[in-house]
N, CA, C and O atoms as CSV, one atom per row, in Angstrom:
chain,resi,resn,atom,element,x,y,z
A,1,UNK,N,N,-25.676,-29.661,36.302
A,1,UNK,CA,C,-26.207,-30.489,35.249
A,1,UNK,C,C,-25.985,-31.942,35.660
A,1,UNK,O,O,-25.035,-32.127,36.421
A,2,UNK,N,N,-26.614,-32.877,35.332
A,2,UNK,CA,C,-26.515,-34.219,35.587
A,2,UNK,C,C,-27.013,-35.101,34.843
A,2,UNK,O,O,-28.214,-35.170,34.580
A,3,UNK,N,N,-26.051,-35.948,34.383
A,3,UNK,CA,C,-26.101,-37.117,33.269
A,3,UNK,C,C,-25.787,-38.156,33.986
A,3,UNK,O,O,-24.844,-38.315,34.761
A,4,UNK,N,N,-26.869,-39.053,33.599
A,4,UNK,CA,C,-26.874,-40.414,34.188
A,4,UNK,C,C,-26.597,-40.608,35.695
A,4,UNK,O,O,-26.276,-41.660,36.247
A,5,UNK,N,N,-26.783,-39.384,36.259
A,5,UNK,CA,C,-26.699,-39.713,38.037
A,5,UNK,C,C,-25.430,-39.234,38.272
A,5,UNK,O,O,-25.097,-39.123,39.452
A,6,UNK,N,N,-24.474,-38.856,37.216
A,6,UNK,CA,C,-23.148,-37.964,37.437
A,6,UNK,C,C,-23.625,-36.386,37.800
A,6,UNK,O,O,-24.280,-35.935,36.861
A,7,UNK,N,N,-23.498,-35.578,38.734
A,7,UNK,CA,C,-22.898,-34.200,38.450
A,7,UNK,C,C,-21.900,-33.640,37.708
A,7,UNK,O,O,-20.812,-34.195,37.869
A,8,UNK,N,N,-21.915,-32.688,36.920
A,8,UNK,CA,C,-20.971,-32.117,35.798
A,8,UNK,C,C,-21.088,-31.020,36.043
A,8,UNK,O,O,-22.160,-30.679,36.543
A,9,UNK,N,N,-20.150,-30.099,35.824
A,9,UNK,CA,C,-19.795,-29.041,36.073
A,9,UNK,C,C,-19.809,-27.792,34.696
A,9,UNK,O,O,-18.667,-27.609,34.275
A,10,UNK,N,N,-20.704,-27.092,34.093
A,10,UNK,CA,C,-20.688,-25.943,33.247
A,10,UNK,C,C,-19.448,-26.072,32.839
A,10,UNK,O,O,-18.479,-26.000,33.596
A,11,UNK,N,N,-19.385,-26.284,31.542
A,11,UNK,CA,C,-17.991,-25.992,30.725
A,11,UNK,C,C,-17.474,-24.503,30.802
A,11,UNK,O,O,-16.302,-24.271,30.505
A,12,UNK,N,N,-18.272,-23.552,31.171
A,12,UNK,CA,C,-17.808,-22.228,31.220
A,12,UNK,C,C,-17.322,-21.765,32.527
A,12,UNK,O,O,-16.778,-20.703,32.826
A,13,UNK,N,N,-17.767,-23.223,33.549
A,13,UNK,CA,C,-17.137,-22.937,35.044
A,13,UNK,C,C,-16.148,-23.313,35.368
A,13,UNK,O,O,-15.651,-22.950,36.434
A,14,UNK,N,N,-15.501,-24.242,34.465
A,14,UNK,CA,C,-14.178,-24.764,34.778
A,14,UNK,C,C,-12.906,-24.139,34.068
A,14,UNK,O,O,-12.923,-23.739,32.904
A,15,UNK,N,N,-12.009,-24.109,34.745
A,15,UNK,CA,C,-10.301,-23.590,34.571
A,15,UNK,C,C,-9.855,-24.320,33.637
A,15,UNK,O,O,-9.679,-25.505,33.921
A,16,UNK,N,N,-9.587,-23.934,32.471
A,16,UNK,CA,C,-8.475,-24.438,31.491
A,16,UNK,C,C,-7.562,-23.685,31.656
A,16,UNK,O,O,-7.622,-22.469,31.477
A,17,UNK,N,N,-6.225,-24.551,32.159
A,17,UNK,CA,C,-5.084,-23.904,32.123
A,17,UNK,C,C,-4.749,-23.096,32.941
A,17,UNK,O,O,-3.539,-22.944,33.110
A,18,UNK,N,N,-5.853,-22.168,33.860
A,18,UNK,CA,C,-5.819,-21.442,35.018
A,18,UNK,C,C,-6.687,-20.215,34.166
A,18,UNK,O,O,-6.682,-19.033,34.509
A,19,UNK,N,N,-7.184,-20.584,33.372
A,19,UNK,CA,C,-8.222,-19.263,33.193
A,19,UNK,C,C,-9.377,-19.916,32.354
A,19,UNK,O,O,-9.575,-20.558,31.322
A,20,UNK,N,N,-10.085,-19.300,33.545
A,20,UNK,CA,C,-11.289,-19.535,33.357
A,20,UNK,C,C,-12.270,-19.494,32.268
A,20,UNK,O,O,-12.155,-18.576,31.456
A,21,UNK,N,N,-13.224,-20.353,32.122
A,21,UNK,CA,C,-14.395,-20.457,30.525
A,21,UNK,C,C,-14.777,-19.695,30.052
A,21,UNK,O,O,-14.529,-19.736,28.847
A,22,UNK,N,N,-15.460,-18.698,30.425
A,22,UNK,CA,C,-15.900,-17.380,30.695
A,22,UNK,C,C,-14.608,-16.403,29.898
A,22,UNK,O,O,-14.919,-15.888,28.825
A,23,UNK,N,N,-13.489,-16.218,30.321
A,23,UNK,CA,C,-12.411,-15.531,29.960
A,23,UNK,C,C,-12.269,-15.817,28.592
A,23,UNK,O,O,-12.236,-15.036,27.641
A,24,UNK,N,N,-12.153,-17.570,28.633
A,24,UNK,CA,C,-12.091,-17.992,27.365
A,24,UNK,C,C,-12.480,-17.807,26.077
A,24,UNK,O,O,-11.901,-17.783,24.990
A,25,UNK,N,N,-14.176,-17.619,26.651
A,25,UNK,CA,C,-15.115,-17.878,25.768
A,25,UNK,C,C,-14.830,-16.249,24.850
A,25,UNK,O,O,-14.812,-16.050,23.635
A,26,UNK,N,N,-14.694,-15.582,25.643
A,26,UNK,CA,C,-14.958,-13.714,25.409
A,26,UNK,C,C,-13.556,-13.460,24.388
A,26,UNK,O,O,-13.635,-12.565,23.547
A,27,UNK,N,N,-12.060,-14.420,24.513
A,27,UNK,CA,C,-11.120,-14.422,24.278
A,27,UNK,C,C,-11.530,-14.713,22.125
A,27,UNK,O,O,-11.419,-13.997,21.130
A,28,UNK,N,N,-12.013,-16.192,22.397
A,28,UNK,CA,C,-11.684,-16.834,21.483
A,28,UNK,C,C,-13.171,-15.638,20.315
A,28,UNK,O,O,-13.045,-15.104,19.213
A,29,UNK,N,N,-14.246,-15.680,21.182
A,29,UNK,CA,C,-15.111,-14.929,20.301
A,29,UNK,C,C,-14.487,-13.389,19.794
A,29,UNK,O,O,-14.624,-13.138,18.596
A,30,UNK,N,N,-13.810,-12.356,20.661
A,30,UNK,CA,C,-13.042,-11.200,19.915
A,30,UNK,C,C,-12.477,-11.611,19.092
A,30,UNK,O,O,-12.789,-11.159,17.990
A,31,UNK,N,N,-11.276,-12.742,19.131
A,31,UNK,CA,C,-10.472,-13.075,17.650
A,31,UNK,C,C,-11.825,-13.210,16.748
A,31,UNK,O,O,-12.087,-12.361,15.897
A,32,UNK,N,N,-12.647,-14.312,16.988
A,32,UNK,CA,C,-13.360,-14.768,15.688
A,32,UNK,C,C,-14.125,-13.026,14.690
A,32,UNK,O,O,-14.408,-12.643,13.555
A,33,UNK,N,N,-14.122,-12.435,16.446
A,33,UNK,CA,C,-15.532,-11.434,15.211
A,33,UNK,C,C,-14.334,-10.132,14.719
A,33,UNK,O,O,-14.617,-9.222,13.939
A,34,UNK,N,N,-12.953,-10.328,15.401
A,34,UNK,CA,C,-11.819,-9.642,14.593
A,34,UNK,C,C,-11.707,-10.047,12.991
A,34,UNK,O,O,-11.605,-9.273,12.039
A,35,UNK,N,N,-11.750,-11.308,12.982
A,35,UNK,CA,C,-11.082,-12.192,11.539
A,35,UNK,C,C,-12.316,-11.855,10.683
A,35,UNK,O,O,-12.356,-11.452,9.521
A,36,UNK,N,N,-13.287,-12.114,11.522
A,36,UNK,CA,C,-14.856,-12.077,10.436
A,36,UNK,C,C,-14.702,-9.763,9.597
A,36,UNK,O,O,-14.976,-9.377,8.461
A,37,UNK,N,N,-14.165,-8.881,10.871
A,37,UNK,CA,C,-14.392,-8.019,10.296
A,37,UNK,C,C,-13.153,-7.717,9.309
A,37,UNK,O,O,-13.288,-7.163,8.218
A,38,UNK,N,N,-11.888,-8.174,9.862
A,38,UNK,CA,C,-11.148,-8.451,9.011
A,38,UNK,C,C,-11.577,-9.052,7.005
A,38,UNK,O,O,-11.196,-8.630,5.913
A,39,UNK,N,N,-12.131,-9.718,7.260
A,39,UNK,CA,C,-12.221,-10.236,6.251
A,39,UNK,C,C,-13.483,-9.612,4.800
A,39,UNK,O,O,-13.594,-9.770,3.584
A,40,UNK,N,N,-14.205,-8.878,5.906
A,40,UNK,CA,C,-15.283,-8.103,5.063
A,40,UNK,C,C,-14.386,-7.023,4.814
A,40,UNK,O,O,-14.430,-6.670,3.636
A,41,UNK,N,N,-13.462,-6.275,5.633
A,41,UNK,CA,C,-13.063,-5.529,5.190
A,41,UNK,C,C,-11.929,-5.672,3.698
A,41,UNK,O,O,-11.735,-4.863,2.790
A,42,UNK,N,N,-11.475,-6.732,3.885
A,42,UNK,CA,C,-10.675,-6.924,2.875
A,42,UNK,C,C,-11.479,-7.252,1.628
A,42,UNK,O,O,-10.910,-7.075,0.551
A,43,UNK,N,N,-12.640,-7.675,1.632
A,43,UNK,CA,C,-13.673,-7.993,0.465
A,43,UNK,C,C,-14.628,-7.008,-0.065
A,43,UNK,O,O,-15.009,-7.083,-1.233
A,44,UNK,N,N,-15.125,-5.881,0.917
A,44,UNK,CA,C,-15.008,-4.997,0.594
A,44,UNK,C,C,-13.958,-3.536,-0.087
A,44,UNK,O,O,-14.438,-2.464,-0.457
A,45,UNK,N,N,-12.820,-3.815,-0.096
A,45,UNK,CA,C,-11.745,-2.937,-0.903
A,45,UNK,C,C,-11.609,-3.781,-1.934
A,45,UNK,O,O,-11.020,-3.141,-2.805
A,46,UNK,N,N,-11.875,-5.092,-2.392
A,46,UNK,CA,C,-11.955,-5.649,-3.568
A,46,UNK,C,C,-12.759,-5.061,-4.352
A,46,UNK,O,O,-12.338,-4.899,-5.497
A,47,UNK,N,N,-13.945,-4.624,-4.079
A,47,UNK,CA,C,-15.052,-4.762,-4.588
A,47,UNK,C,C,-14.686,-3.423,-5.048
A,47,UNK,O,O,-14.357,-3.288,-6.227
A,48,UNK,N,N,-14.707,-2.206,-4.095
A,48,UNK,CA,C,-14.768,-0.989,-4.569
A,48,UNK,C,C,-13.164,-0.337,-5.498
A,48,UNK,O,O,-12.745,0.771,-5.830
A,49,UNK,N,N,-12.756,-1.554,-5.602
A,49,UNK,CA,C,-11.688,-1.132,-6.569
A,49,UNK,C,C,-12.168,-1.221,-7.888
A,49,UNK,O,O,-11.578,-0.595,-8.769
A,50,UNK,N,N,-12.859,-1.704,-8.073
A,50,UNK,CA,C,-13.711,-2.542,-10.072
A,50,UNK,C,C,-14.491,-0.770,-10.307
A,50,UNK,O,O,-14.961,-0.007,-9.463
A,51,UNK,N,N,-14.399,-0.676,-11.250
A,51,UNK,CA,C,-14.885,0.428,-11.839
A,51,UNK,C,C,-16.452,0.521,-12.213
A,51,UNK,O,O,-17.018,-0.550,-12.430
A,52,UNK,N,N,-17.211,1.736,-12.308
A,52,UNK,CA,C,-18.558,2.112,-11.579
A,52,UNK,C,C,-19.162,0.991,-13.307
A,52,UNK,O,O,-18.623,0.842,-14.403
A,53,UNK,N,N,-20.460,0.458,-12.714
A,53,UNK,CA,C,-21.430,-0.423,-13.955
A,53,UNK,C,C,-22.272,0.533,-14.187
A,53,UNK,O,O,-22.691,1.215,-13.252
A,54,UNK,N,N,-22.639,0.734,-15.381
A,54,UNK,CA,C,-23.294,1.128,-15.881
A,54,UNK,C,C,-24.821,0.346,-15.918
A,54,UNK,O,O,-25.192,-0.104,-17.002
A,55,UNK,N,N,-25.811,0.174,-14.560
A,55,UNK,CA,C,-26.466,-0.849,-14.493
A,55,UNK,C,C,-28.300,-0.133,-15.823
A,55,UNK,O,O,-28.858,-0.896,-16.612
A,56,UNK,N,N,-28.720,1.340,-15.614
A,56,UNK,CA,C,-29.260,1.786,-15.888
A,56,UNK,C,C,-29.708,2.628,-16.981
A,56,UNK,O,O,-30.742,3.270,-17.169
A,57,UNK,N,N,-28.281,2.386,-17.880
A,57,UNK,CA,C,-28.275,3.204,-19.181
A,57,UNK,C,C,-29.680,2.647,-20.299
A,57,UNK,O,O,-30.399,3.441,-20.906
A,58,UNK,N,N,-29.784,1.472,-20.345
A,58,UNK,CA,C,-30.645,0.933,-21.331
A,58,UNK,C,C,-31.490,0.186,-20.868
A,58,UNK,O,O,-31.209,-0.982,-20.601
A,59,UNK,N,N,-32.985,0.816,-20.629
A,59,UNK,CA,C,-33.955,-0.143,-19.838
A,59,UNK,C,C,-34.655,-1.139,-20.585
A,59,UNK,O,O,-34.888,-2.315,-20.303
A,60,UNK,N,N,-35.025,-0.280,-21.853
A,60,UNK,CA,C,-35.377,-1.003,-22.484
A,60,UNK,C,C,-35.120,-2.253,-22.792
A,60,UNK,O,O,-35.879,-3.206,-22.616
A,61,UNK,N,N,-33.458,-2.280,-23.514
A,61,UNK,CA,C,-33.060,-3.497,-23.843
A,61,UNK,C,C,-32.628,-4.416,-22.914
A,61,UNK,O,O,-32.430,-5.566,-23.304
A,62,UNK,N,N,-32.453,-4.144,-21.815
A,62,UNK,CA,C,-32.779,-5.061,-20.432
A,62,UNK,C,C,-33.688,-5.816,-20.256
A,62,UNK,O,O,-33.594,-7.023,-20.033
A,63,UNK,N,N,-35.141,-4.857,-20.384
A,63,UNK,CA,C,-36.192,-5.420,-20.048
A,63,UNK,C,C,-36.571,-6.436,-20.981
A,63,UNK,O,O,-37.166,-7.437,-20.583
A,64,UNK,N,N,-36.264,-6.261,-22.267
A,64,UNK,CA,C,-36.688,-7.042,-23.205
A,64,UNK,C,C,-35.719,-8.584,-22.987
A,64,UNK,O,O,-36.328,-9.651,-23.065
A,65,UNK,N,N,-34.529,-8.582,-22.774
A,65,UNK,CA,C,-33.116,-9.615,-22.798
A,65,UNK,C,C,-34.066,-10.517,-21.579
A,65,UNK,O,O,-34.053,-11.747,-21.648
A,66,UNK,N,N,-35.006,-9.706,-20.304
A,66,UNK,CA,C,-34.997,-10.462,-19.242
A,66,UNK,C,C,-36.349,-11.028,-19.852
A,66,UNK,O,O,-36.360,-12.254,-19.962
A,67,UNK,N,N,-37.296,-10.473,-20.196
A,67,UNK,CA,C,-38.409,-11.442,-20.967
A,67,UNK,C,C,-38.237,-12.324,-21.674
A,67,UNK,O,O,-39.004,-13.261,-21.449
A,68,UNK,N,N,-37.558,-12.472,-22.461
A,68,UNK,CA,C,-37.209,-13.273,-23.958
A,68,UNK,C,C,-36.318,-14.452,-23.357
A,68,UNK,O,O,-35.834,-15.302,-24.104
């Protein structure tokens, strides 16, 4: 890549720390999509703890509450 007449080097080609971007990248993305499933999972056992709705018992008076 080259900016302004500099050569630069792929951020994913260079060594942080002695391991490489690439390593990095694969490192930091497992935590993230750990925490992300982590976190549905925990929002999901919220959810299915609340007791069943009764969404369908009365259509009628639904239908009418959503017109009016």
């Amino acid at each position: 890549m080259c900016l302004g007449g500099i050569m630069m080097e792929h951020p994913l080609d260079v060594t942080y720390a002695g391991i490489k971007g690439y390593y990095l990248l694969l490192v930091l993305g497992g935590i993230s999509i750990a925490f992300f499933m982590y976190q549905v999972q925990k929002a999901t056992r919220l959810v299915l703890l609340g007791a069943p709705d009764k969404r369908f018992d009365s259509w009628g008076k639904r239908l009418k509450e959503t017109l009016t």
